[in-house]
N, C-alpha and C positions, 0 to 999 in steps of 0.2 A: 057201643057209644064211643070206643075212644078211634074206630076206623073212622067218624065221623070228626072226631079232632084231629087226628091226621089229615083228613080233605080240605078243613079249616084253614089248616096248617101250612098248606100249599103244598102238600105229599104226592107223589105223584099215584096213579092208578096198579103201578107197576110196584113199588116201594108198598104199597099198601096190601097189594096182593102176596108180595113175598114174606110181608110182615106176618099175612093171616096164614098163610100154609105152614109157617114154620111156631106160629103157635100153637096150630092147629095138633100139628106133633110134639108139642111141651105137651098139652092137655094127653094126650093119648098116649103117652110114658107114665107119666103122672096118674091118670086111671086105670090104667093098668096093676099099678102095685098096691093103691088105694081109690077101687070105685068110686066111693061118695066123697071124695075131696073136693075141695073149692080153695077159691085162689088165696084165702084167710089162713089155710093149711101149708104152702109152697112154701119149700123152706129155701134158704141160700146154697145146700146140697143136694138138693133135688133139680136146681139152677146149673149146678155147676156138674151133675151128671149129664143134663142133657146136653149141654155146652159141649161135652166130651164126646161125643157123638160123632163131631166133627174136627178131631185132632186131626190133623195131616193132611186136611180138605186147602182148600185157596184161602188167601187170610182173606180175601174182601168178601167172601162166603162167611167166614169165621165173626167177621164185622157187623154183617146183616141180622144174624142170625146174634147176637149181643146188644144190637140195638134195638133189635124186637122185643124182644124181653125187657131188657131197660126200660123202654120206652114204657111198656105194659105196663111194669112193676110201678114206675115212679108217678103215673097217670095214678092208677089204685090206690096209691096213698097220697098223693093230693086230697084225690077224690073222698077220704075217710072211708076206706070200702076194705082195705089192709092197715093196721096197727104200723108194720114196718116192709121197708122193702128190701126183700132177697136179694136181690142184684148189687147194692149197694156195695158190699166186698168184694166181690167179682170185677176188678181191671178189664177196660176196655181194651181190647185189641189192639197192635198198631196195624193201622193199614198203612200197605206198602207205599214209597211215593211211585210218581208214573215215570220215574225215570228207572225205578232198580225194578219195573215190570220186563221178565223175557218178552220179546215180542216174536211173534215167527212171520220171516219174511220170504216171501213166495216170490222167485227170480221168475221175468217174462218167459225164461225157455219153460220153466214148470210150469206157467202158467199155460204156455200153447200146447203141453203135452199132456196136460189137464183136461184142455179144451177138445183136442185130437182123439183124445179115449171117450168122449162122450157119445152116448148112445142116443140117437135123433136130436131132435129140434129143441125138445123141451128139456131133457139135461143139460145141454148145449147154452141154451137160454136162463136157466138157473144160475147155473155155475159160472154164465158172461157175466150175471147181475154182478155178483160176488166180486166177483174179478175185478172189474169194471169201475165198479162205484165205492170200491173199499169197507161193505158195510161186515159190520161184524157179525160173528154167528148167530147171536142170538136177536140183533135186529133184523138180520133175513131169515130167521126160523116165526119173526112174528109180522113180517110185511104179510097187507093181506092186501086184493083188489079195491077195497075201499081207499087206499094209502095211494093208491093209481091215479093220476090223473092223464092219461092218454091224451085231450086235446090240448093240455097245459105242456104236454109231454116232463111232467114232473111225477116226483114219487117223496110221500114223509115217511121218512124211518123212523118217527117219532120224535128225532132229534133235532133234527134239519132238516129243510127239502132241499133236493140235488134236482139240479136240471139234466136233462140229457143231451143238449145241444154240447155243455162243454165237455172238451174230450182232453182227457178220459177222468173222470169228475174222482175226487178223492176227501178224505174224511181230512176234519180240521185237524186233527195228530197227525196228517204227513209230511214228515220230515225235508221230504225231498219235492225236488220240483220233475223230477222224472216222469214218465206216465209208469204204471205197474207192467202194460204189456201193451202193444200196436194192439188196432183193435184186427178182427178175422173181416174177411172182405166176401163172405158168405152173402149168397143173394137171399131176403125174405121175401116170402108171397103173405098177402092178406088174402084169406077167403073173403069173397063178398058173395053174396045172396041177390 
């Protein structure tokens, strides 16, 4: 029920899903030491072991994983379903700002010698996307053919859509007005049938 307030909530699909794997692993700490517990038993140091888990992990990992629980706990006792909530003495995180983020930045020569070590068409064509359109790892580990639009010649990262006519298309965080790399002048074939 409370994945369902989250949806309400305007939570994204993504945010809900990371909310659920990572409670998924409170409960299965939590059962582990004590089988038939339920969330009336979660005490604020059962909170704060699983928290530890992830000492020395990324703090916006450390965030997620704080505010799933929060989130859980403080729903549960609106809800009268918990007496009191655990998390309540547990300190929120700070997330980093986006300015004191390292960023790793990939000079156009690495980028062609990136390019150059690619093994056929389809590495090649991967690792252009990448390149190319500035998307981050884990929005190109979740681009899928549905996100394609081929006659629009567009693609959604989930975030934005990027067109591919402009060149060389870049994420709203680039700094610079530079392109990342010239593009390669490689000829494509289209099979047709």
């Amino acid at each position: 029920m409370w994945m369902g307030e989250l949806a309400r909530a305007g939570r994204t699909e993504g945010t809900r899903g990371s909310y659920e794997r990572y409670l998924f692993k409170l409960i299965d700490q939590i059962e582990r030491s004590r089988p038939e517990a339920d969330a009336r038993e979660v005490t604020t140091n059962d909170c704060r072991a699983f928290l530890d888990r992830w000492i020395g992990k990324a703090p916006s990992t450390v965030c997620t994983i704080h505010s799933a629980l929060s989130g859980l706990f403080s729903w549960l006792y609106l809800e009268g379903e918990i007496e009191a909530n655990p998390m309540v003495r547990i300190p929120r995180p700070r997330r980093p700002r986006p300015e004191d983020v390292d960023v790793v930045i990939v000079t156009p020569t690495e980028v062609e010698k990136m390019l150059a070590a690619t093994n056929g068409w389809q590495e090649f064509l991967c690792l252009s996307v990448l390149a190319y359109l500035g998307l981050r790892r884990n929005s190109a580990s979740r681009l899928r053919w549905r996100d394609v639009d081929l006659v629009e010649a567009r693609f959604d990262s989930g975030r934005r859509a990027a067109r591919s006519q402009s060149s060389p298309c870049r994420t709203s965080s680039s700094k610079s007005s530079e392109p990342r790399a010239s593009r390669p002048r490689a000829p494509v074939r289209v099979a047709t049938t």
